[in-house]
C-alpha positions as CSV (number, residue, x, y, z in Angstrom):
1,X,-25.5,34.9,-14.9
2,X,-28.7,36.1,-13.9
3,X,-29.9,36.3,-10.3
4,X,-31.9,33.4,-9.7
5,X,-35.1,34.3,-7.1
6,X,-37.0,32.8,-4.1
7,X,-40.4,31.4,-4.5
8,X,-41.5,34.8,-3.1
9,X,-39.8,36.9,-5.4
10,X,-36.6,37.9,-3.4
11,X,-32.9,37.7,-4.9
12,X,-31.3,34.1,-3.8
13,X,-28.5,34.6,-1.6
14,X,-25.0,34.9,-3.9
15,X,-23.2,32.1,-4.0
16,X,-19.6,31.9,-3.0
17,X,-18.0,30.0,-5.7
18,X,-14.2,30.5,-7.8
19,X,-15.5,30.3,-11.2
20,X,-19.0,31.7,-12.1
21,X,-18.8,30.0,-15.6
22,X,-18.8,26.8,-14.2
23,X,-22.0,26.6,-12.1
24,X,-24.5,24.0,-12.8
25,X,-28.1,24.8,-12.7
26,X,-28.1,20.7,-11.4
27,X,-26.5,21.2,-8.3
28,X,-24.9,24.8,-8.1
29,X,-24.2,23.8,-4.3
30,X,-21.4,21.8,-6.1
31,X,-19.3,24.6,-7.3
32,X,-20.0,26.1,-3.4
33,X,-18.2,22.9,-2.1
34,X,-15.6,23.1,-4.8
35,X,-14.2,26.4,-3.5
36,X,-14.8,25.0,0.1
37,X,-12.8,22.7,-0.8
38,X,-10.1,25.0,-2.5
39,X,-9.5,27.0,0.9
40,X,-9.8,24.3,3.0
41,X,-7.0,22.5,1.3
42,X,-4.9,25.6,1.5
43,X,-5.3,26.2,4.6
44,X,-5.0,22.6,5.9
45,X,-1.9,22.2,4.0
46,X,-0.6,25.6,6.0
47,X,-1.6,24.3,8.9
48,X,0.5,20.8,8.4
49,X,3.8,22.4,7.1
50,X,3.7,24.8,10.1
51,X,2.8,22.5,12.7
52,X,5.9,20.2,12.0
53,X,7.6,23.7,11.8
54,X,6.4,24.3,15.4
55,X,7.1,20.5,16.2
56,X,10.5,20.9,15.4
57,X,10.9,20.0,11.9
58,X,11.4,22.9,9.3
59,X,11.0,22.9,5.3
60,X,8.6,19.7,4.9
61,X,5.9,19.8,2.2
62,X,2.4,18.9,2.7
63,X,3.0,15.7,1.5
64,X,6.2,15.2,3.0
65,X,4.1,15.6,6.5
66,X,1.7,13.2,5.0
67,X,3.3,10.7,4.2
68,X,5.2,10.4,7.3
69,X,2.0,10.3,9.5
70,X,1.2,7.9,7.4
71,X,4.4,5.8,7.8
72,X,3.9,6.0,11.2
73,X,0.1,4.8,11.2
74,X,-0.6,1.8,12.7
75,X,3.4,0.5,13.5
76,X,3.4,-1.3,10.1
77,X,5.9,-1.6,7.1
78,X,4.9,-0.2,3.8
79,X,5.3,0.2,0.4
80,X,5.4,3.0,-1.9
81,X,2.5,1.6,-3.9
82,X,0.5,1.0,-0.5
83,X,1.3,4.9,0.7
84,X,0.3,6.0,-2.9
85,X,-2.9,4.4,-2.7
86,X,-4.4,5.4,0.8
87,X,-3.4,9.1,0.6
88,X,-4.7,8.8,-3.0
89,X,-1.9,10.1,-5.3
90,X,-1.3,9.1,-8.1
91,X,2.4,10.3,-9.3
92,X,4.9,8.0,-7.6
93,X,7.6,9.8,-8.1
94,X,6.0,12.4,-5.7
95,X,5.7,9.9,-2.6
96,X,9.1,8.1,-3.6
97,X,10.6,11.9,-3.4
98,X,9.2,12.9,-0.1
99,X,10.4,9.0,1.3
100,X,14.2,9.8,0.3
101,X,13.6,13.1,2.0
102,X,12.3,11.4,5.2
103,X,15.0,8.7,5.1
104,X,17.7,11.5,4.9
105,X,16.4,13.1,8.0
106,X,16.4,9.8,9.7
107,X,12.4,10.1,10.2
108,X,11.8,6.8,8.4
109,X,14.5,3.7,7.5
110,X,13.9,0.8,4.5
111,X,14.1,-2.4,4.0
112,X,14.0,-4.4,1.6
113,X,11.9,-7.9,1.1
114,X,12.6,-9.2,-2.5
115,X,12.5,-6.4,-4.6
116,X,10.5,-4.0,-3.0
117,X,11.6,-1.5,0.0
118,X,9.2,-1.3,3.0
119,X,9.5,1.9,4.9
120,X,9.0,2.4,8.3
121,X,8.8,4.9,11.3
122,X,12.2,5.6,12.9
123,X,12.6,6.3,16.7
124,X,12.6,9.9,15.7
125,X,9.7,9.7,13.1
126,X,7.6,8.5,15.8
127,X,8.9,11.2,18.3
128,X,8.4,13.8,15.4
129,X,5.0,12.9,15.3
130,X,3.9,12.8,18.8
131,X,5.7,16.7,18.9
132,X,3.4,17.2,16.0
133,X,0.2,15.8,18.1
134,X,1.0,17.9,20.7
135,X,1.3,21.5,18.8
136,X,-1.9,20.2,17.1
137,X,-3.7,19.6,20.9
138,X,-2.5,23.2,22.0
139,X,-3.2,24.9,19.2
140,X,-6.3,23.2,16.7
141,X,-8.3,21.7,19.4
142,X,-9.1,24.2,21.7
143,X,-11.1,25.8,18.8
144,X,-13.5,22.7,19.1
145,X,-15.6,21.6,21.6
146,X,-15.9,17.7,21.7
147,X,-20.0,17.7,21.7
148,X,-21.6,14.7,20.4
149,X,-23.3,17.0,18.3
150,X,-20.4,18.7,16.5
151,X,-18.3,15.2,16.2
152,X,-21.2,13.8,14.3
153,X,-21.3,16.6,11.7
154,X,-17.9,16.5,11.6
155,X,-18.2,12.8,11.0
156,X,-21.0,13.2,8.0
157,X,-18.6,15.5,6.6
158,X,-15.8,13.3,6.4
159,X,-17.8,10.4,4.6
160,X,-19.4,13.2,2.3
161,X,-15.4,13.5,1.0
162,X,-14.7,10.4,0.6
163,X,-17.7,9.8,-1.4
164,X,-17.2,12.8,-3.7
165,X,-13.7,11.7,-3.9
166,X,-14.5,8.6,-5.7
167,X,-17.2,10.9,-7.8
168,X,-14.6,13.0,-8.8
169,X,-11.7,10.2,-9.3
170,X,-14.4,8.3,-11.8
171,X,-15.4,11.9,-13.5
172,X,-11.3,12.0,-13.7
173,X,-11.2,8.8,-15.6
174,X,-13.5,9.4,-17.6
175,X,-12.4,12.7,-18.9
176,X,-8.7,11.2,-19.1
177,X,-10.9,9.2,-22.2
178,X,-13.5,11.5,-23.9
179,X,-12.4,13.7,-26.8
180,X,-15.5,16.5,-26.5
C-alpha cells in the first residue's frame, strides 16, 4: 500500500491495523478500531476469567462469567432466549452450555413456567459476584480516575460500540445473503 501524505508533504502516521489488505480508503480509521477492538476483547476476556479466578471461582469461560453477571443483573428470572439477546449471541447452545455449567456449581438454580426454564441467581451466585466486584475495585479501578472528564469519554465510547455493533450485525446479515 503506498504511504499516503500530509497536506504538507510529510509521510501520514502508520496505522496500526491486523490486516493491511483490508483498509478502506473510506474510513481507514475503521480497520484502526477493528484491531482495537481485537486486543481489547482479548484482553477484557483475560481480565474476566481471571478476576472470577481471583474471586474464588477457577476454570469459567468468558461467557460463562458473562452470563452469570448477567443472571444476577437486576434480581430477575430469565430465559435463555432473553440472555442470548442482551449479551448478543447468537448460538444457543453456547449460553444453554455455560447455564448447565453454572447450575452444577450451584451459581444459578431453574425453574420452570410452562415450558420454558427461568434461571436465576443463587445465594452463592450473588456472593460470587460481589467477590468479583471487589477484585475488580482493588485491582481495575485504581487505574482510573473518576473525572467528569474521563467518564464522559468513556461514556461516548460505549455508545460508539453499541452503534457499530448494530453496523456490523446488519453488514452480518447482509453478507449471510450476498453471493459476490
Amino acid at each position: 500500500m503506498p504511504k499516503t501524505l500530509l497536506p504538507d508533504g510529510r509521510p501520514a502516521p502508520s496505522r496500526i491495523v491486523s490486516s493491511e489488505h483490508l483498509v478502506s480508503a473510506k474510513s481507514p480509521e475503521l480497520s484502526e478500531f477493528e484491531y482495537g477492538m481485537i486486543v481489547a476483547w482479548h484482553g477484557f476476556s483475560r481480565w474476566m476469567m481471571r478476576c472470577m479466578a481471583a474471586a474464588g471461582f477457577e476454570d469459567m469461560t468468558t461467557i460463562d462469567v458473562l452470563v452469570l453477571h448477567h443472571v444476577v443483573h437486576r434480581e430477575s428470572a430469565k430465559r435463555l432466549a432473553d440472555i442470548c439477546f442482551v449479551l448478543n449471541v447468537e448460538d444457543t447452545h453456547v449460553v444453554s452450555y455455560s447455564l448447565k455449567k453454572l447450575l452444577a456449581l450451584k451459581l444459578v438454580t431453574s425453574h420452570r413456567k410452562g415450558k420454558e426454564a427461568f434461571y436465576s441467581a443463587t445465594d452463592d451466585g450473588r456472593d460470587a459476584c460481589l467477590r468479583y466486584r471487589q477484585v475488580r475495585e482493588a485491582c481495575l479501578m485504581p487505574g482510573f480516575s473518576g473525572s467528569t472528564e474521563e467518564n464522559a469519554h468513556i461514556g461516548d465510547l460505549a455508545r460508539l460500540l453499541r452503534t457499530l455493533s448494530g453496523r456490523y450485525d446488519q453488514a452480518a446479515r447482509a453478507a449471510s445473503t450476498s453471493s459476490l
